[in-house]
C-alpha positions in Angstrom: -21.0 -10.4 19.8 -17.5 -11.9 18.7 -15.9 -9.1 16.7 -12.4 -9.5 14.4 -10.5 -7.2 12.3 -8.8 -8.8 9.8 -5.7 -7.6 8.0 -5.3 -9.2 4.6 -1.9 -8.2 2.9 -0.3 -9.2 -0.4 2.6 -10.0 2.3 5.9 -9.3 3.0 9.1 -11.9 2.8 11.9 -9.9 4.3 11.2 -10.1 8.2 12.9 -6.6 9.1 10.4 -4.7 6.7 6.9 -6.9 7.5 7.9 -6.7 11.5 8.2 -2.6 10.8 5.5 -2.4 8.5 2.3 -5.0 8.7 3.0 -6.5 12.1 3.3 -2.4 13.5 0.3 -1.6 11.5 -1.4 -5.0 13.7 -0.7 -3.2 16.5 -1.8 -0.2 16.0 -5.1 -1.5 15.1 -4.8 -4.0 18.2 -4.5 -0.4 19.9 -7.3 1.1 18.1 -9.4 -1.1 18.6 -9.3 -2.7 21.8 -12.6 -4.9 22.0 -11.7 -7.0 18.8 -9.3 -9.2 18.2 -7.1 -8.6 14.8 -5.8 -11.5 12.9 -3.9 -11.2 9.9 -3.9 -13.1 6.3 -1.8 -13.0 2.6 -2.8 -13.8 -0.4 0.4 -14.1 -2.0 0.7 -18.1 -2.0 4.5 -18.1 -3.0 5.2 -15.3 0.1 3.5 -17.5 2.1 5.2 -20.9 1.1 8.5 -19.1 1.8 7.4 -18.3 5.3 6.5 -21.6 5.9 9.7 -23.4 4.9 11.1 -20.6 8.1 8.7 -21.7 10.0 6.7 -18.4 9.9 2.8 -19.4 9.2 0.3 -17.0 8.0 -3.2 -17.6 6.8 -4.8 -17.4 3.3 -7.8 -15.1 3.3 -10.0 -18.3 3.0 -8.0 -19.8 5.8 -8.1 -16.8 8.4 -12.4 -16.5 7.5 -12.4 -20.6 7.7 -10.9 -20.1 11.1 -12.6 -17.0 12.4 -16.1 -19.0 11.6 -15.1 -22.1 13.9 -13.9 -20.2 16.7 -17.5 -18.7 16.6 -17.0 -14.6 15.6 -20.1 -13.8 14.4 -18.7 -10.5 12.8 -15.9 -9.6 11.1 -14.6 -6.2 9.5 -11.7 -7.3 6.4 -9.1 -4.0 6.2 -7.1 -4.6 2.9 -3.8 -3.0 3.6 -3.3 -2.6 -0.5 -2.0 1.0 -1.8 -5.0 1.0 -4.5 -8.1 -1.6 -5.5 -6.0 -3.3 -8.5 -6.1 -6.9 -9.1 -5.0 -8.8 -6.3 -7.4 -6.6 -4.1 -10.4 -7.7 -6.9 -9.4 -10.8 -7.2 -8.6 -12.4 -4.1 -10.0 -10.2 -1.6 -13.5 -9.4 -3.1 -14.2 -12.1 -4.6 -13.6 -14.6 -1.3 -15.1 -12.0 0.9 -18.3 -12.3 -1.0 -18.6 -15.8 -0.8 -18.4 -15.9 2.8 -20.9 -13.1 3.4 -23.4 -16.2 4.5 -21.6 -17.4 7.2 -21.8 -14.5 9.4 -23.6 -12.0 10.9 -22.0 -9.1 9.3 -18.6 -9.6 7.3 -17.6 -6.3 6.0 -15.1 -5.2 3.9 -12.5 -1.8 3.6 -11.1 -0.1 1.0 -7.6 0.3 0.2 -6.1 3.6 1.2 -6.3 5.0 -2.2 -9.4 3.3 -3.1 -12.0 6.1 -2.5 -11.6 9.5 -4.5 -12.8 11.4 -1.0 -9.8 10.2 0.9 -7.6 10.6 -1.5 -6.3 13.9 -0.1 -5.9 12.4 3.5 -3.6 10.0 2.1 -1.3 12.0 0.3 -1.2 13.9 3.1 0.0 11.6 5.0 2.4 10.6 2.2 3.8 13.8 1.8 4.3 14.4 5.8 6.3 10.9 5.9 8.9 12.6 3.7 10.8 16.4 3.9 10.9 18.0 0.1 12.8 20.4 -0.1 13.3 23.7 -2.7 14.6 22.8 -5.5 14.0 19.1 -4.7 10.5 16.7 -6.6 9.2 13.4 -4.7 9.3 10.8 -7.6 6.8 8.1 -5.9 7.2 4.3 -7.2 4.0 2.6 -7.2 3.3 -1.0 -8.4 0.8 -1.2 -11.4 -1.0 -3.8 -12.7 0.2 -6.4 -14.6 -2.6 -7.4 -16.6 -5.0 -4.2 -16.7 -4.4 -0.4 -16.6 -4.6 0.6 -13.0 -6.5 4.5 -12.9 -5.7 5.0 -9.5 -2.2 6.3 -10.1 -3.4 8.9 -12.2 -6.3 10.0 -10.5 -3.7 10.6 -8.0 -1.1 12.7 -10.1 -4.3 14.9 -11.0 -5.1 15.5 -7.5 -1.1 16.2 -6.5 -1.3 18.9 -9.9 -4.4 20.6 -8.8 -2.9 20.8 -5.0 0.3 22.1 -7.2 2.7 19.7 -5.2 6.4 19.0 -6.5 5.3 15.0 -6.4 5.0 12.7 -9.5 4.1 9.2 -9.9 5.2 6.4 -11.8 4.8 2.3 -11.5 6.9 -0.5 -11.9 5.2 -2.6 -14.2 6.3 -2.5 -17.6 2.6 -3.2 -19.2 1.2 -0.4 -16.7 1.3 3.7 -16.5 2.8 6.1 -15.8 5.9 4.8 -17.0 9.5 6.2 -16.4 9.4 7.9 -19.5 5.7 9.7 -18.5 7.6 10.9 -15.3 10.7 11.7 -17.1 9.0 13.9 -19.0 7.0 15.5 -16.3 10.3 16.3 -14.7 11.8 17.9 -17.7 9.4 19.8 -18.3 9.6 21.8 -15.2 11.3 25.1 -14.3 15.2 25.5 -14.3 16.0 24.7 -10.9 12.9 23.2 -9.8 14.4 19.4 -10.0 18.0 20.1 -9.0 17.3 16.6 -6.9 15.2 13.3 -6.8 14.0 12.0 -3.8 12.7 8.7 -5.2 10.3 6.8 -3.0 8.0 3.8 -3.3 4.4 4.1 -3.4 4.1 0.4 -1.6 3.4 -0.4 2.3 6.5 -2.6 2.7 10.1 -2.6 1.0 11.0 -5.8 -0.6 12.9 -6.8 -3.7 10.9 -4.2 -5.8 12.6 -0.9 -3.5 16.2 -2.4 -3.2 16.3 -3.2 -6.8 13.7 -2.3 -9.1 14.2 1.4 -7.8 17.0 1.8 -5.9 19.4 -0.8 -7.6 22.6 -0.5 -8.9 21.7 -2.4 -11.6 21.4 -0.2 -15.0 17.5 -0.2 -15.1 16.8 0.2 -12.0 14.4 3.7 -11.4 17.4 5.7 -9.7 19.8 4.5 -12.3 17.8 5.8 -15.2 16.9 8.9 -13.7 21.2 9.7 -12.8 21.6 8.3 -16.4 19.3 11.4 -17.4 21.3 14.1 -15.6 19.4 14.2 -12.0 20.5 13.8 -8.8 19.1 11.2 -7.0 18.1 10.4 -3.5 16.3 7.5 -2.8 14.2 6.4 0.3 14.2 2.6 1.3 11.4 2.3 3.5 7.9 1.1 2.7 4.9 3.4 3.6 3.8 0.9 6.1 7.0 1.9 8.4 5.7 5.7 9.3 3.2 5.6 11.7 1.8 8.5 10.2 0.7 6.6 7.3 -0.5 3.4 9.4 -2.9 5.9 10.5 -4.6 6.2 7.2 -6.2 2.8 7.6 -6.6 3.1 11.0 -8.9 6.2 10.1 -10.9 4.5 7.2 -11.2 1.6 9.7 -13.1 3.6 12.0 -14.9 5.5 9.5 -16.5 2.8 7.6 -16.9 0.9 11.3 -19.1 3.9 12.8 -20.8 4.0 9.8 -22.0 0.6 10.0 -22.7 1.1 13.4 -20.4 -0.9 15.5 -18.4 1.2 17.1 
């Protein structure tokens, strides 16, 4: 048996944040997973065009599976290393996977971390232990959206954080999606006196990028932080992708195994 674990990722331009996020979640599953060999794909054809012109070549999804198949692995495990099943995920993940089912023995395919109501609790766990909230301070998480369709994810998420009564609230950065800023303004105003003296803003995304260092955490006036000081709160905001705490690579490690064992092979 020829086994592979393959990493498919929207992708990350900015080489300090994909060599701290997706190449150290690689090798922790390189780690892991000792007796398969991990290989890693995008799908994002402009991140991957930029790459090229540096000289930095990564795989399409078809191209990685294309390639796995004439080296001769017989199975292959694809660990998607989105936030939540939206549409990239649906689009270019499920969809190719499932037309290369036949050339395999077994090609099986993960979840997102957020993808599966059960785990949902591990994840924000993890989430919650990459950053310190204080009293008197509420986590404001940043997550993408989806551009074209309502993503549920985020708040079947923000219903879990109420129930667990954590100080965390989420909101997503495209404009056609929800929660918006105003949903989480809102949320934040209507809390206690005291209870939102500060804002630790973070993003809700694996790897920093142009959406953290300006679409949150700009200077510019509509930027996430600048909106929220423009509202009266104190804001704090946290530049690194979830990808960059190993304590959160973990959470696809974990489902990794899980759904591997339950397939029986491990």
């Amino acid at each position: 048996m020829k086994r592979a674990l393959l990493l498919v990722s929207f992708g990350v331009l900015a080489e300090t944040s994909r060599a701290r996020s997706l190449a150290a979640l690689a090798a922790d599953f390189r780690q892991a997973f000792p007796a398969w060999t991990v290989r890693e794909a995008y799908t994002s054809r402009f991140l991957k065009a930029k790459l090229a012109e540096r000289g930095v070549l990564v795989d399409s999804l078809p191209e990685a599976l294309e390639r796995l198949r004439g080296e001769g692995f017989d199975t292959v495990f694809v660990q998607p290393t989105y936030l939540t099943p939206g549409e990239e995920y649906e689009q270019k993940v499920c969809t190719v996977v499932a037309q290369y089912v036949p050339y395999f023995a077994a090609l099986l395919l993960g979840a997102p971390a957020f993808a599966r109501p059960e785990r949902d609790l591990r994840g924000l766990q993890a989430v919650e232990d990459t950053h310190v909230v204080s009293l008197g301070t509420q986590l404001v998480l940043l997550g993408h959206g989806s551009p074209h369709q309502h993503n549920p994810v985020y708040e079947r998420l923000q219903a879990v954080i109420d129930a667990a009564g954590l100080p965390i609230h989420i909101g997503v950065l495209e404009p056609s999606d929800w929660p918006t800023f105003d949903d989480v303004l809102q949320r934040l105003r209507h809390l206690p006196e005291g209870a939102a003296d500060q804002i630790l803003l973070a993003p809700l995304l694996i790897a920093g990028g142009r959406h953290v260092t300006h679409d949150m955490a700009g200077d510019n006036p509509d930027s996430w932080q600048s909106r929220l000081q423009a509202a009266g709160f104190t804001v704090q905001s946290v530049l690194h992708g979830l990808g960059e705490y190993p304590v959160f690579r973990q959470v696809y490690v974990s489902q990794a195994r899980d759904d591997l064992q339950a397939a029986g092979l491990l």
